[in-house]
Structure formats: structure tokens, C-alpha cells
N, CA, C and O atoms as a MOPAC input file, in Angstrom:
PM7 MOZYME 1SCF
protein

 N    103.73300 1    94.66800 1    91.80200 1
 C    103.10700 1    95.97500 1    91.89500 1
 C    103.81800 1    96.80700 1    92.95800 1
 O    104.40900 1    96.22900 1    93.86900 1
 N    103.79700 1    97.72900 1    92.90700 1
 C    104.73000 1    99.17000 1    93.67200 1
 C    103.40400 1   100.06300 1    94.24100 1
 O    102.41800 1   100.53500 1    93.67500 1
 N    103.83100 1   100.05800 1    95.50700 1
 C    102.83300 1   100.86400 1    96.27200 1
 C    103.71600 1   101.76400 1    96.72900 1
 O    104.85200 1   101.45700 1    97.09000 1
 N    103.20300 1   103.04600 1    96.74300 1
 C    103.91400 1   104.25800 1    97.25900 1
 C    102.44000 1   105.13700 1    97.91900 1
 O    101.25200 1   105.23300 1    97.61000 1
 N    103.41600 1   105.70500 1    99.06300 1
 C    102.65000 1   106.48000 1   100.25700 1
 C    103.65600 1   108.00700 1   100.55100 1
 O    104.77900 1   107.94600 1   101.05100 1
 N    103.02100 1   109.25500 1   100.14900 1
 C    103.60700 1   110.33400 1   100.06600 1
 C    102.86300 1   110.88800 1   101.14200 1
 O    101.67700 1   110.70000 1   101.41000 1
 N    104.22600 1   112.03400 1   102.09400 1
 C    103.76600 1   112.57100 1   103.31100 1
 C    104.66000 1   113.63200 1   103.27000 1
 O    105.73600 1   113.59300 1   102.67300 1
 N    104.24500 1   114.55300 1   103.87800 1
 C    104.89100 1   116.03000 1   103.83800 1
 C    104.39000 1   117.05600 1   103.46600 1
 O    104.97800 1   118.13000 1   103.33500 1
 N    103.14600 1   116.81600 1   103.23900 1
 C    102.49700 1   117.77700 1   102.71600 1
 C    101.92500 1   119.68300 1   103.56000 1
 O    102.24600 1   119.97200 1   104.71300 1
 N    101.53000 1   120.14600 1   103.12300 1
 C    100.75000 1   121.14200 1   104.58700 1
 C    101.14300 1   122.30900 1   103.85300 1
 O    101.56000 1   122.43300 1   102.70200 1
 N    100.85100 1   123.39600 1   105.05000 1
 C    100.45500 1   124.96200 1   104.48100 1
 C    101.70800 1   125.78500 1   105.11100 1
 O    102.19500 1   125.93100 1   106.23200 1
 N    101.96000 1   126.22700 1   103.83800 1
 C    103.49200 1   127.07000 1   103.97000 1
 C    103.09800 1   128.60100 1   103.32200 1
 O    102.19200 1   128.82400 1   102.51900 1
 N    104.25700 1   129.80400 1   104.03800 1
 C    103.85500 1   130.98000 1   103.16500 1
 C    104.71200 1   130.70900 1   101.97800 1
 O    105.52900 1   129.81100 1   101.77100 1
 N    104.21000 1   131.98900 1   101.05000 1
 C    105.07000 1   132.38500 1   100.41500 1
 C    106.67400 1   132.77100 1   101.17000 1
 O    106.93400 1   133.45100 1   102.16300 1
 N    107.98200 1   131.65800 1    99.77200 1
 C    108.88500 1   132.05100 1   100.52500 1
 C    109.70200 1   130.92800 1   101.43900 1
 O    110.88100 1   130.86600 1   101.79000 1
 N    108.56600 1   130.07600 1   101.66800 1
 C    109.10400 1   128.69900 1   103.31600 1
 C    109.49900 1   127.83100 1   102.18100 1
 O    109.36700 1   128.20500 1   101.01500 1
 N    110.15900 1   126.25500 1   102.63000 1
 C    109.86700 1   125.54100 1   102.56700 1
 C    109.41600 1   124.06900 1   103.00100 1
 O    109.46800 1   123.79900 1   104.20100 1
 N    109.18900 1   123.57000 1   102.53200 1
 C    108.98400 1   121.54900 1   102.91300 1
 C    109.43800 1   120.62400 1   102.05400 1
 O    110.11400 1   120.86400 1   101.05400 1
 N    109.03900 1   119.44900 1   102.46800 1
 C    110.20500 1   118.35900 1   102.12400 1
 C    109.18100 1   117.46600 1   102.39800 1
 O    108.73500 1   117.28700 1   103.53200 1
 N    108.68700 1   116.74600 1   101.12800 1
 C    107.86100 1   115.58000 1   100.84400 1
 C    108.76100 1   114.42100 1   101.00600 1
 O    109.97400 1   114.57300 1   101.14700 1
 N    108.15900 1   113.21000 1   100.98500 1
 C    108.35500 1   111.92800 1   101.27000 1
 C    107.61500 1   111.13600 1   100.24800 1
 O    106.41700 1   111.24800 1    99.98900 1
 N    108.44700 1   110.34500 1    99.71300 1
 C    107.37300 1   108.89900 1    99.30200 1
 C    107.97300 1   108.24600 1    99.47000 1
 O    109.16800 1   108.39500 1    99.21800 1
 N    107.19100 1   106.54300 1   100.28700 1
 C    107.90000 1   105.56000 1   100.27900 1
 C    107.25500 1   104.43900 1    99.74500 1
 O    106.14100 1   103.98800 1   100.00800 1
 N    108.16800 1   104.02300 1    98.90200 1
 C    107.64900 1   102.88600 1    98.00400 1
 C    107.77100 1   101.16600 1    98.48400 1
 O    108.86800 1   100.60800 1    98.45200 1
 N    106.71100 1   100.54800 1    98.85300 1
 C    107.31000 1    99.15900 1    98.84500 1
 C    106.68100 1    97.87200 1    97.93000 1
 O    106.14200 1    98.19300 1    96.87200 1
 N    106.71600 1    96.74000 1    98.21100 1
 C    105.88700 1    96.04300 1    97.24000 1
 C    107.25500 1    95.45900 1    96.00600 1
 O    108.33700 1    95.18000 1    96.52300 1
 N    107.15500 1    95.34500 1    94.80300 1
 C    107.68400 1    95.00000 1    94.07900 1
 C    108.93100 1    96.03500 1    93.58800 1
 O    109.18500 1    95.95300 1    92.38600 1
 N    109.51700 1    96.73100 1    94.15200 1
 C    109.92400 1    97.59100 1    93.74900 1
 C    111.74700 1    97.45100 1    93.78100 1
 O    112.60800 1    98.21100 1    94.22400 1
 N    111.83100 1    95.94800 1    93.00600 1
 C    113.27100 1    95.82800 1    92.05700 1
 C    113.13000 1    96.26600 1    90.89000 1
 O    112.11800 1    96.04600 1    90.22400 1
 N    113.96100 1    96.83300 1    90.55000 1
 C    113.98600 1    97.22500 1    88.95800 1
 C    113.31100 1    98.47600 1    88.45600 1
 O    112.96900 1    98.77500 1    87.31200 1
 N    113.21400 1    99.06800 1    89.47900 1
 C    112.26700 1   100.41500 1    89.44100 1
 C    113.48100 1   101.34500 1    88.41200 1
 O    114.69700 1   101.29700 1    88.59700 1
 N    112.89800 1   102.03000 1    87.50000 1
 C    114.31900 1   102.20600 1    86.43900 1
 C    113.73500 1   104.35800 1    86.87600 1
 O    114.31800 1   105.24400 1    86.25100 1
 N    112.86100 1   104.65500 1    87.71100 1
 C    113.17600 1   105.81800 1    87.69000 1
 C    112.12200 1   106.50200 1    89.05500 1
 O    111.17800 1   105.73500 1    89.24600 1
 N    112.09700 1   107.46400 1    89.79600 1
 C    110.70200 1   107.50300 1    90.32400 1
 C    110.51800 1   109.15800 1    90.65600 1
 O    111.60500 1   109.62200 1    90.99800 1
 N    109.61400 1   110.00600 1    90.64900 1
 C    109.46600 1   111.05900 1    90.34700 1
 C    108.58600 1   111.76600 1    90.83400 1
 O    107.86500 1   111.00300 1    91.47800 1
 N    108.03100 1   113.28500 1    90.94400 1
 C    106.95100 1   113.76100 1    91.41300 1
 C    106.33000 1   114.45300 1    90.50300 1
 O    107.06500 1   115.15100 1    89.80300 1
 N    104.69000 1   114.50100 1    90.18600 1
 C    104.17600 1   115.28900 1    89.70500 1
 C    102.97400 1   115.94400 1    90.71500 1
 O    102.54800 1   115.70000 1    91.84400 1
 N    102.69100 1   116.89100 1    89.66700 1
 C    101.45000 1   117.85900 1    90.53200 1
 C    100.24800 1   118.20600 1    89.89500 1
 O     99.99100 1   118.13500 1    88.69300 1
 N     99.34100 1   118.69400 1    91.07800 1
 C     97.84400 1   119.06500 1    90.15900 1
 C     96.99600 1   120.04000 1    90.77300 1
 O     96.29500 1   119.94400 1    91.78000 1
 N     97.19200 1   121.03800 1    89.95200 1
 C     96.80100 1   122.00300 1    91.30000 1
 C     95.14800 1   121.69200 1    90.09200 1
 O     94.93400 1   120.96000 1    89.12500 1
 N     93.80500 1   123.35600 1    91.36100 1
 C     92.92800 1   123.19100 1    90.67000 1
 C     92.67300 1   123.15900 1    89.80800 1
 O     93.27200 1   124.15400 1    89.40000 1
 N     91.77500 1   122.46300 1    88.30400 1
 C     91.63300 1   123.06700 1    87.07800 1
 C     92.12400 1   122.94300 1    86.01900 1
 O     91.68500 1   123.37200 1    84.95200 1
 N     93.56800 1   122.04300 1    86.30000 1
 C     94.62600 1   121.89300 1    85.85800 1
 C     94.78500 1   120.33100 1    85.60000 1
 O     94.43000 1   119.38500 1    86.30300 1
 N     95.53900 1   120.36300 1    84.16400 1
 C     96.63300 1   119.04900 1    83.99000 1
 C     97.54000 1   118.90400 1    85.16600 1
 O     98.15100 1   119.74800 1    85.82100 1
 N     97.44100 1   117.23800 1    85.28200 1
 C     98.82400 1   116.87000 1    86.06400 1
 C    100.20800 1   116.87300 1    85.39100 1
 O    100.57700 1   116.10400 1    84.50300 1
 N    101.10100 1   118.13500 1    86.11700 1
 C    102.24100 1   118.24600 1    85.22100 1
 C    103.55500 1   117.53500 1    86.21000 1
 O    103.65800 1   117.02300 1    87.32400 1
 N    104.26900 1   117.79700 1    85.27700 1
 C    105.60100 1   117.13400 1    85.51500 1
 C    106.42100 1   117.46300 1    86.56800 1
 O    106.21700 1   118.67200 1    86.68000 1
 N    107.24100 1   117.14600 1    87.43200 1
 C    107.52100 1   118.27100 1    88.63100 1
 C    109.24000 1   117.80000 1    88.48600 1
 O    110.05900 1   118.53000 1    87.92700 1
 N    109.53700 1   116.65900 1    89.00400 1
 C    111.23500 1   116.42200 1    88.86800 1
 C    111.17300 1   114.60400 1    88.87200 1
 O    110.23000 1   113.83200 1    89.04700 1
 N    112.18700 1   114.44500 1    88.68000 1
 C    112.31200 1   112.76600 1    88.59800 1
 C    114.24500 1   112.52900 1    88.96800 1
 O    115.10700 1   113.40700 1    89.02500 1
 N    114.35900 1   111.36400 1    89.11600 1
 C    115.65200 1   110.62700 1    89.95400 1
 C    115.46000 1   109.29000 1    88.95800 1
 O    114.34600 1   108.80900 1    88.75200 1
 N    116.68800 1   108.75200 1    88.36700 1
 C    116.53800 1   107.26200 1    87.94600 1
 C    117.33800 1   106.26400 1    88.77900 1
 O    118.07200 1   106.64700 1    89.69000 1
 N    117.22600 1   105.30100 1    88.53500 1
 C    118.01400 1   104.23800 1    89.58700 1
 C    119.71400 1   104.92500 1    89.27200 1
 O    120.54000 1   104.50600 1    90.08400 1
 N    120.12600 1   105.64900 1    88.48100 1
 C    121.68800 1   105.52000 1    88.51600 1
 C    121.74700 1   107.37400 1    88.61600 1
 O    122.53600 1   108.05200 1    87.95800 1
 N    120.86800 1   107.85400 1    89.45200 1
 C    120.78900 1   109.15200 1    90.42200 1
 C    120.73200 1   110.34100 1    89.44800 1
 O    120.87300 1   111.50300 1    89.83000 1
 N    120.46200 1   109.89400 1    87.83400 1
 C    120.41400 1   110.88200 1    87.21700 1
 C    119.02300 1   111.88500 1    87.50600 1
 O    117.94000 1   111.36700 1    87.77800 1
 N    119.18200 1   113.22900 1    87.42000 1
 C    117.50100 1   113.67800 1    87.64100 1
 C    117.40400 1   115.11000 1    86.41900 1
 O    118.24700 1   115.74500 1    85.78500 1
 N    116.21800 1   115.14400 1    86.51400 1
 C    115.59600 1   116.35300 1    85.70600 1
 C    114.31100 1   117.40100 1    86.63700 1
 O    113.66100 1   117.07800 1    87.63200 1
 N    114.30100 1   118.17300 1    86.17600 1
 C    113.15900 1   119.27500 1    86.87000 1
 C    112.71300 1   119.80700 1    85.67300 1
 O    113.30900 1   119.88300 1    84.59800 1
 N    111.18500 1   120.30100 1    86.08600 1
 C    110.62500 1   121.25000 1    85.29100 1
 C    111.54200 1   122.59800 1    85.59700 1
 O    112.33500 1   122.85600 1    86.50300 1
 N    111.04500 1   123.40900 1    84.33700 1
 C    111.80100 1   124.36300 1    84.05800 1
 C    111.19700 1   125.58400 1    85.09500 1
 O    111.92100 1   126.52000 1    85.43300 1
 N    109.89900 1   125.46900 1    85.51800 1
 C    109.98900 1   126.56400 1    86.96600 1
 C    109.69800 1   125.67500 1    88.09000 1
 O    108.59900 1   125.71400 1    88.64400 1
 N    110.74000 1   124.77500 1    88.49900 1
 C    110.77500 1   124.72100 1    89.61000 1
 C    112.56400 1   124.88100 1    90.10900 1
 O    113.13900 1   125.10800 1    91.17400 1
 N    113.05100 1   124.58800 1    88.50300 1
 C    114.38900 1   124.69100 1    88.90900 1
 C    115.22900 1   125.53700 1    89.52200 1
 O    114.94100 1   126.72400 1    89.37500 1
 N    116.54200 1   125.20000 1    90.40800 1
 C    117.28700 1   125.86000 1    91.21300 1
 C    116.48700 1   125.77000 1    92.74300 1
 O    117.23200 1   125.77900 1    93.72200 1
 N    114.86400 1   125.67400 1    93.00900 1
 C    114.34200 1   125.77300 1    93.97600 1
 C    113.75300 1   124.21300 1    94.70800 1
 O    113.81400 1   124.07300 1    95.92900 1
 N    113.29000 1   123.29300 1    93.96100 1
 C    113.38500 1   122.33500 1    94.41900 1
 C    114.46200 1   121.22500 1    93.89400 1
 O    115.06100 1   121.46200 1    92.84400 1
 N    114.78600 1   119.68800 1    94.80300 1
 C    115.67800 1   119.14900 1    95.05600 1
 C    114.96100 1   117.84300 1    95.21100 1
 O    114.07600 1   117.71800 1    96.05800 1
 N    115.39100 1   116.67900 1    94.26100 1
 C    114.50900 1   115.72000 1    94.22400 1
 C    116.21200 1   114.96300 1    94.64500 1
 O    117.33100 1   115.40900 1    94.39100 1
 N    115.72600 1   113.43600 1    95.50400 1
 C    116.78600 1   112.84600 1    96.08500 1
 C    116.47000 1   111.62500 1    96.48100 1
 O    115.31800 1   111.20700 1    96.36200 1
 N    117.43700 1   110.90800 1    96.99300 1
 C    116.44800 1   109.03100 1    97.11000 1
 C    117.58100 1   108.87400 1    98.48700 1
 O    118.53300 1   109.61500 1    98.73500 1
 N    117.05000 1   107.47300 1    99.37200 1
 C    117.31100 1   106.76800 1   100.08800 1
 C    117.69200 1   105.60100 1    99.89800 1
 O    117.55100 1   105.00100 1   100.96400 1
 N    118.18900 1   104.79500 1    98.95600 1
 C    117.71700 1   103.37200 1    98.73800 1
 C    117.77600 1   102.48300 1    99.70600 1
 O    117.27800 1   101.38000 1    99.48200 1
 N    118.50600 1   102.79500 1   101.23600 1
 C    117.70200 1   101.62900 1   102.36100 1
 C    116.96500 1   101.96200 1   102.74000 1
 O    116.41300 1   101.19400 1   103.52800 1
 N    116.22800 1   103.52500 1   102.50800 1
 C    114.51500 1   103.00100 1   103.19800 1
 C    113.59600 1   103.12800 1   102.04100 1
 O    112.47600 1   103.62600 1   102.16000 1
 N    114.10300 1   102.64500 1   100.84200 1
 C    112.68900 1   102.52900 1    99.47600 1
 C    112.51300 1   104.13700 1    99.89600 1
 O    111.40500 1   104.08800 1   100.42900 1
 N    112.90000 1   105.41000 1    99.96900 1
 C    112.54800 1   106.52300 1    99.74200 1
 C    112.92500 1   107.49100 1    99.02300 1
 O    114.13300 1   107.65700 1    98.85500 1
 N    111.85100 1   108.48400 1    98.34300 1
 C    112.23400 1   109.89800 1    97.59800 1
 C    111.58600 1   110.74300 1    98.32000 1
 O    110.56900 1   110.60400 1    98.99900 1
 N    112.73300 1   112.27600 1    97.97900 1
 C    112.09500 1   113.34000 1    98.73000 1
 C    112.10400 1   114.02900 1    97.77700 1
 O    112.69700 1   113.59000 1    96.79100 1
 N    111.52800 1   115.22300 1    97.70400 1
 C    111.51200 1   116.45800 1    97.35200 1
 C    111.41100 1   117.47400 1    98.27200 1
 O    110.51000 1   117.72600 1    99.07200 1
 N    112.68700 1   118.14300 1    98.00300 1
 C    112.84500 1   119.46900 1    98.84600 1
 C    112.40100 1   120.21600 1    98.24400 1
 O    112.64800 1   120.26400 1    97.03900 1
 N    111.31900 1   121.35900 1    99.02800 1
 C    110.93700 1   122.46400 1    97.81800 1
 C    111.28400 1   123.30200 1    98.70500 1
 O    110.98500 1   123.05200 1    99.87200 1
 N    111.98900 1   124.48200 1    98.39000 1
 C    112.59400 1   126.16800 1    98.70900 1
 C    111.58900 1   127.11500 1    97.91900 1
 O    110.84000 1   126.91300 1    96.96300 1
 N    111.84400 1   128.11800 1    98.62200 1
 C    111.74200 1   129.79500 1    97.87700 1
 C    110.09100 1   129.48900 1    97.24400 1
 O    109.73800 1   129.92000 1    96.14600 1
 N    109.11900 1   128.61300 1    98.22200 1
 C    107.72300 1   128.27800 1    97.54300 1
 C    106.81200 1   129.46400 1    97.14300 1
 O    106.96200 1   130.46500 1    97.84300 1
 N    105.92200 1   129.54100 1    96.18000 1
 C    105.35600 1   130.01900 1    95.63600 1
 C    103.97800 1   129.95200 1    95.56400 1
 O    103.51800 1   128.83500 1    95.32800 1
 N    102.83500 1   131.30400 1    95.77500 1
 C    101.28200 1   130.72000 1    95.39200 1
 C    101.49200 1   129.63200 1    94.42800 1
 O    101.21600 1   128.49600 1    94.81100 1
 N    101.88200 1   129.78100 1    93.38400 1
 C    101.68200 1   128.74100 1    92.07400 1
 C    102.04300 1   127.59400 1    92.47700 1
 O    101.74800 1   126.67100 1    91.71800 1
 N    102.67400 1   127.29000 1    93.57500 1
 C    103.15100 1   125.57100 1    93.73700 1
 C    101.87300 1   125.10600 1    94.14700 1
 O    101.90900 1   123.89100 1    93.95300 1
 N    100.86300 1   125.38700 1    94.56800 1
 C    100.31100 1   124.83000 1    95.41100 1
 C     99.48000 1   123.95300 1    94.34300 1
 O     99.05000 1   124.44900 1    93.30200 1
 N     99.27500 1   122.45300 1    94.73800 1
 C     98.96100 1   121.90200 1    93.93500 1
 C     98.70900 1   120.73700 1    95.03700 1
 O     98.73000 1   120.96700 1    96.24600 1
 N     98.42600 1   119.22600 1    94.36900 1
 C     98.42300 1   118.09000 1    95.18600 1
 C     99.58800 1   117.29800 1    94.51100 1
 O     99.69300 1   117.13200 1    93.29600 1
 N    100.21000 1   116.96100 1    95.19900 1
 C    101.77400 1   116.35800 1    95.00500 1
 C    101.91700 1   115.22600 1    94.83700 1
 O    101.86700 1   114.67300 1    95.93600 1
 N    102.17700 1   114.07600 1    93.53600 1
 C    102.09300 1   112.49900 1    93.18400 1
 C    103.43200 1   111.92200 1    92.83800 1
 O    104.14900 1   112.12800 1    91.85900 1
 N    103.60900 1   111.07800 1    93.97900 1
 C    104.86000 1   109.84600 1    93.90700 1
 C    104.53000 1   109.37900 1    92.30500 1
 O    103.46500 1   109.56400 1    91.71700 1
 N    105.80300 1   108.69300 1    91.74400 1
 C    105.10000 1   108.16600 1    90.52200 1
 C    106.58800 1   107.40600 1    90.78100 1
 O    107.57900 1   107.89300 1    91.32500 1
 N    106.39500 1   105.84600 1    90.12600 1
 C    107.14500 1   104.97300 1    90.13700 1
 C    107.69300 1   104.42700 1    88.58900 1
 O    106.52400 1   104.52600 1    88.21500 1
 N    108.16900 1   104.10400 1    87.76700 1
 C    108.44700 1   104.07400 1    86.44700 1
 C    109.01400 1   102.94500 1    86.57500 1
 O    110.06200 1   103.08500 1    87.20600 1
 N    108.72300 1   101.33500 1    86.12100 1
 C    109.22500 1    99.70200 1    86.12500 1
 C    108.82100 1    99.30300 1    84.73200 1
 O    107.67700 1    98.85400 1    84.66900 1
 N    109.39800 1    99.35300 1    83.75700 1
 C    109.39200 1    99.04100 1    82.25800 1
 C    108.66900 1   100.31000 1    82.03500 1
 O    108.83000 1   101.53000 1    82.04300 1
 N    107.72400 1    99.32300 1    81.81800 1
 C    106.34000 1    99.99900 1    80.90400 1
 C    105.07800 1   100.37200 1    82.02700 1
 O    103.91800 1   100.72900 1    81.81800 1
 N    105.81800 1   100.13100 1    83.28800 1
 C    104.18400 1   100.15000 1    83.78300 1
 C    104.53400 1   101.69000 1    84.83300 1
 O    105.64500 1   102.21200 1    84.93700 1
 N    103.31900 1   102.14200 1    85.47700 1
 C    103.32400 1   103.66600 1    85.80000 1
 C    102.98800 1   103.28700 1    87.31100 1
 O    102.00600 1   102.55600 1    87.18200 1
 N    103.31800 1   103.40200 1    88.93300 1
 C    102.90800 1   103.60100 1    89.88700 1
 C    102.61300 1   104.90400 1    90.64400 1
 O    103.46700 1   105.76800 1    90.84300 1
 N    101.08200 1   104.99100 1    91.12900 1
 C    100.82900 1   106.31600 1    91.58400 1
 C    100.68200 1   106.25000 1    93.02500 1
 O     99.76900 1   105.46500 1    93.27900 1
 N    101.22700 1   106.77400 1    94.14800 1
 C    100.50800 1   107.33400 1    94.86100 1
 C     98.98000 1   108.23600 1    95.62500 1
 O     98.17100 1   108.88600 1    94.96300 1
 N     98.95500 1   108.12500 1    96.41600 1
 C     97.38900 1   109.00300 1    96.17700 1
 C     97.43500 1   110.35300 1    96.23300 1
 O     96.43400 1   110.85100 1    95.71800 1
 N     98.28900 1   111.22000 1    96.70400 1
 C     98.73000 1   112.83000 1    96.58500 1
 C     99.23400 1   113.23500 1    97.53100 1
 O     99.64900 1   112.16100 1    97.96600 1
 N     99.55100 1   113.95500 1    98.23900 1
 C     99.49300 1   115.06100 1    99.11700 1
 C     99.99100 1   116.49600 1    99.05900 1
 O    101.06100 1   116.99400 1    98.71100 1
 N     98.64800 1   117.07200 1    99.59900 1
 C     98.46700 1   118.86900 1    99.21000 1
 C     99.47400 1   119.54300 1    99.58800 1
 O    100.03200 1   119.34600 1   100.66800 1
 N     99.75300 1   120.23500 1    98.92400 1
 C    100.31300 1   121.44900 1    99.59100 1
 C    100.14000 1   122.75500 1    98.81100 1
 O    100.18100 1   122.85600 1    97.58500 1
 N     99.96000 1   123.64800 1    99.61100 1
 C     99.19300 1   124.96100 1    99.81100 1
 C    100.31700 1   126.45600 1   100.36500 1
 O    100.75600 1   126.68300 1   101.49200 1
 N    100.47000 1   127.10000 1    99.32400 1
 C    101.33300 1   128.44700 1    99.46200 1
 C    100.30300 1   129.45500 1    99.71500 1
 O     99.33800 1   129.59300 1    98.96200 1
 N    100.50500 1   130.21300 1   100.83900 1
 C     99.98100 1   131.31400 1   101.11900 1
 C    100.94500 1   132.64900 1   100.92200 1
 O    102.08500 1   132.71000 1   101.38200 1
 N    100.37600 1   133.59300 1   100.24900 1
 C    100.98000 1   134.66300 1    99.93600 1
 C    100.53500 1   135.53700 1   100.68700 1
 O    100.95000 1   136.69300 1   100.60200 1

């Protein structure tokens, strides 16, 4: 099992940015991809960007050009850089781990655009 703990969260204007953290430990050979999603109020948890073990990545289509998803592999870590933030980002922010078939979540952390 893959435990992940995401930090970086907090209150930015419109415009700033931050730089999340997750760090994953526990079982986490063979992890074939690991990624962030979001949830703001009201809302489906959507898709945000992802990294696979061989550094390929993808983004949703509005976050692109502005955030920057990236890994560590000696400290089990992913970041996400987010730029040029937006009211609309604000959401609660989820590590997600991808090992075959099985899904690892984190518990969130907020972050909040003030315009």
C-alpha cells in the first residue's frame, strides 16, 4: 500500500504562485505513474496533471502552460508548480498514486485564489 502526504497548500492572490508537495512512502516500487487532482466546492474531482515513472506527463487543458508537475525520485516526491493562479483554481488538491490497477489517495490540501 502507498501512502502519500500533500503540503503546500494556502491562500494566494490572483496572479501568485505555489508549489505543492506529495510524498509518497510505503510500497511504492512499481508505481507506473503519480498525479494531482482537484475539488473545488460542488464539484467533480477533476483531473489536474500527472508524471509516469519514465517522466512522461500530461495536464488538463486549463491549467496548461501555467502549472508544472515534476518528481524527485530520492525523496519519493511530486510537486506541482502552479503560476499565473486563478479564482477558479481554488479547489482542494489530491496526490494520487497509480500501481497496476490499484488507485492511492492522499487526504487534500486547499488552496484558495483570491481575486
Amino acid at each position: 500500500q502507498v501512502q502519500l502526504v500533500e503540503s503546500g497548500g494556502g491562500l494566494v492572490q490572483a496572479g501568485g504562485s505555489l508549489r505543492l508537495s506529495c510524498s509518497a512512502s510505503g510500497s511504492i516500487f512499481s508505481i507506473n505513474a503519480m498525479g494531482w487532482y482537484r475539488q473545488a466546492p460542488g464539484k467533480q474531482r477533476e483531473f489536474v496533471a500527472f508524471i509516469t515513472s519514465g517522466d512522461s506527463t500530461n495536464y488538463a487543458d486549463s491549467v496548461k502552460g501555467r502549472f508544472t508537475i515534476s518528481r524527485d525520485n530520492a525523496k519519493n516526491t511530486v510537486y506541482l508548480q502552479m503560476n499565473s493562479l486563478k479564482p477558479e483554481d481554488t479547489a482542494v488538491y489530491y496526490c494520487n498514486a497509480k500501481k497496476g490497477l490499484l488507485n492511492s489517495w492522499g487526504r487534500g490540501t486547499q488552496v484558495t485564489v483570491s481575486s
